[in-house]
C-alpha positions as CSV (number, residue, x, y, z in Angstrom):
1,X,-54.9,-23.2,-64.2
2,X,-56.1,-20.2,-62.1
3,X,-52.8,-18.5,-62.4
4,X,-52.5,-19.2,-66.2
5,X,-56.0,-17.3,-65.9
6,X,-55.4,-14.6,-64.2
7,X,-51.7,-14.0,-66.0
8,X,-54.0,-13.9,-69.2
9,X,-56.4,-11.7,-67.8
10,X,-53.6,-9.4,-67.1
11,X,-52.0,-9.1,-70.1
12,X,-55.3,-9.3,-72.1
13,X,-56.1,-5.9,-69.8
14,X,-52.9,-4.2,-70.6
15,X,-53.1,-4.9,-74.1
16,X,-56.9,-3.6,-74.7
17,X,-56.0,-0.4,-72.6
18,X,-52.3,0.5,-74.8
19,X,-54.7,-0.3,-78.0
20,X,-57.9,1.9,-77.8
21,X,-57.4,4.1,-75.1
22,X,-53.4,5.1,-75.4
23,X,-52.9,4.4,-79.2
24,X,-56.5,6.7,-79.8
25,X,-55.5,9.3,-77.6
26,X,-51.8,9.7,-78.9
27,X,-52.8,9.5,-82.4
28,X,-55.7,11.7,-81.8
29,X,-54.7,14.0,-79.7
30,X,-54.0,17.1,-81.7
31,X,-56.6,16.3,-84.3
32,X,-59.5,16.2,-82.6
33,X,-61.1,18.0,-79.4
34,X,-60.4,15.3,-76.3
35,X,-64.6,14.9,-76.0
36,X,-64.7,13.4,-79.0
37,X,-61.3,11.4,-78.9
38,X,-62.8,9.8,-75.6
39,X,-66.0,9.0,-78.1
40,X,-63.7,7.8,-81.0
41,X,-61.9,5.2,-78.1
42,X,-65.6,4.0,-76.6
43,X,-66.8,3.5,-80.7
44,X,-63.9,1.3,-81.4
45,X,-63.8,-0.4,-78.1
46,X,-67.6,-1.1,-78.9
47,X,-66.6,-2.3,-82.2
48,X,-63.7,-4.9,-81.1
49,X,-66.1,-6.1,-77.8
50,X,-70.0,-6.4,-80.1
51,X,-69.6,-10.3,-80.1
52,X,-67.8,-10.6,-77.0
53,X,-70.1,-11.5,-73.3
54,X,-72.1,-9.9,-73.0
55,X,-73.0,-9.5,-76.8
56,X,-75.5,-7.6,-78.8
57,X,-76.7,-4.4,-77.7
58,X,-76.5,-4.7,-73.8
59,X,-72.5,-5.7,-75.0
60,X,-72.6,-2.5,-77.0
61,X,-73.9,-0.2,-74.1
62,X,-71.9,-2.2,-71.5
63,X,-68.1,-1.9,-73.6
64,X,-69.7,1.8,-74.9
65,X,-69.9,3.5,-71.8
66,X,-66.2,1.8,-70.3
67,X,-64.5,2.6,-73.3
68,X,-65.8,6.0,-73.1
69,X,-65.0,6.9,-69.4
70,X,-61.6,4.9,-69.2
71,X,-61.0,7.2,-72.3
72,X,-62.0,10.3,-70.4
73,X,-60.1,9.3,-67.3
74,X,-56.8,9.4,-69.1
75,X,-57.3,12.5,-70.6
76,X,-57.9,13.6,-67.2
77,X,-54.9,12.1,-66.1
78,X,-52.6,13.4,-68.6
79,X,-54.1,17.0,-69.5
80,X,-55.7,18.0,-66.1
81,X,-58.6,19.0,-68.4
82,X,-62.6,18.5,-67.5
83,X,-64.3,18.1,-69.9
84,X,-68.6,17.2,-70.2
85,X,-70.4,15.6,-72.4
């Protein structure tokens, strides 16, 4: 049961990460300026994650602020770009 667990925590982290941080940044990436892709990937990670543990508004700060920083560290890693917000 603990590896069934951790395989599905795996692939459940693999999928979230291609979905709202890769698939926002590709499709957004010549649209938008990267501060405000990195936004547009933490406001639909908050989105998918509002009913999720922990829910509400600490769920909403909490998945906010991840989505938004693992959005800005892979525009970091792909466009060697700083950006501040």
């Amino acid at each position: 049961m603990l590896l069934l667990s951790g395989i599905f925590s795996l692939s459940n982290t693999f999928v979230e990460e291609t979905v709202y941080r890769l698939g926002v940044i590709t499709a957004l990436d010549n649209v938008l300026p990267h501060y405000q892709i990195a936004l547009m990937s933490g406001a639909i990670f908050v989105l998918a994650h509002y009913f999720g543990m922990p829910g509400g508004v600490v769920g909403v700060l909490v998945a906010g602020f991840l989505g938004w920083f693992l959005a800005k560290s892979i525009l970091f890693c792909l466009f060697k770009k700083v950006f501040t917000l």
